[in-house]
Structures are given as structure tokens and as C-alpha cells.
N, C-alpha and C positions, 0 to 999 in steps of 0.2 A: 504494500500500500504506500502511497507519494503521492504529494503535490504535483500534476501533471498539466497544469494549468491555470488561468485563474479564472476560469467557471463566470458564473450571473447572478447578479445581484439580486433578480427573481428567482422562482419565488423564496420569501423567506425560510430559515428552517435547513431542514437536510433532506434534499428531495435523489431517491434512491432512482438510476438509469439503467441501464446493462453498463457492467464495464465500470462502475461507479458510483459516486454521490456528487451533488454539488453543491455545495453547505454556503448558505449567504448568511449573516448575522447584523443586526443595527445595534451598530456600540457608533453612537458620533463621538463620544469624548476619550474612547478608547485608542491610543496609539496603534496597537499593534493587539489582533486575536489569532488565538490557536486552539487547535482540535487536538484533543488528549484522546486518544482509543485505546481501550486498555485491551489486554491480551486476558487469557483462562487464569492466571497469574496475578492478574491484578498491576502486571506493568504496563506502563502507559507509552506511546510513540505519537510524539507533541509535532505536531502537521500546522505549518503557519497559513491562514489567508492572507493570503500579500497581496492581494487587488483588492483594491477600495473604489466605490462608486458614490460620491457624500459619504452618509453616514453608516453605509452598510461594506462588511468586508466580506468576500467571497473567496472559491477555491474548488476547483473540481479534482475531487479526491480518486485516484482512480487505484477498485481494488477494494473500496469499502462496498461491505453488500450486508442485509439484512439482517437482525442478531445482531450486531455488532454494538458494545458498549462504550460511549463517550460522554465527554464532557468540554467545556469550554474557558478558555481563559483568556483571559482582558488584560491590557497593560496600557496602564497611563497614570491619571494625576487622579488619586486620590479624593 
């Protein structure tokens, strides 16, 4: 699973494709968001949205598919 693009800022959410997801999130005051996907383990592989359209960052993940456990992280100013 990777970062293989940077996906669409519609629709919001994690919207699941063949081959993929493409995860858009509205953080406007967030710097920088990331997808934490944890493994059966409970470890995680932290996947950056690096395209920004205003206030929403996106990312088409390729490789994530159904079942799959995540969560999301925000960085900025407090």
C-alpha cells in the first residue's frame, strides 16, 4: 500500500475503487494530514495526503481495500 497519487478532493471520506481508496479530509487549519493503517498487529504505516485543494487534503491510496483499519492525523497550530 502507497501514496500513488494525489486523488480528489470529492467526495469526502474514504471512498473505496478497484485498485484503491481515495481519502479527501477538510482540516483548513491543519498543515499537513496523514493516514495511519494499522496492520493485525496493531502497527501502523502513516501514508501523507500531500495534495491540498483549500481546505480539504487528499490522496489516492493504492492497495487499501475493505476491512482495512485506520485512523487520521492532523498537524498544525494548536
Amino acid at each position: 500500500m502507497r501514496v500513488a497519487g494525489a486523488g480528489r478532493p470529492h467526495p469526502l471520506g474514504l471512498t473505496l475503487e478497484p485498485g484503491g481508496a481515495n481519502m479527501a479530509v477538510r482540516a483548513g487549519a491543519a498543515e499537513r494530514v496523514h493516514l495511519c493503517v494499522f496492520d493485525a498487529a496493531g502497527a501502523a504505516t502513516r501514508l501523507s495526503l500531500g495534495a491540498r485543494t483549500g481546505d480539504v487534503h487528499h490522496a489516492w491510496i493504492e492497495g487499501l481495500a475493505a476491512g482495512a483499519r485506520y485512523g487520521l492525523r492532523a498537524d498544525g497550530p494548536a
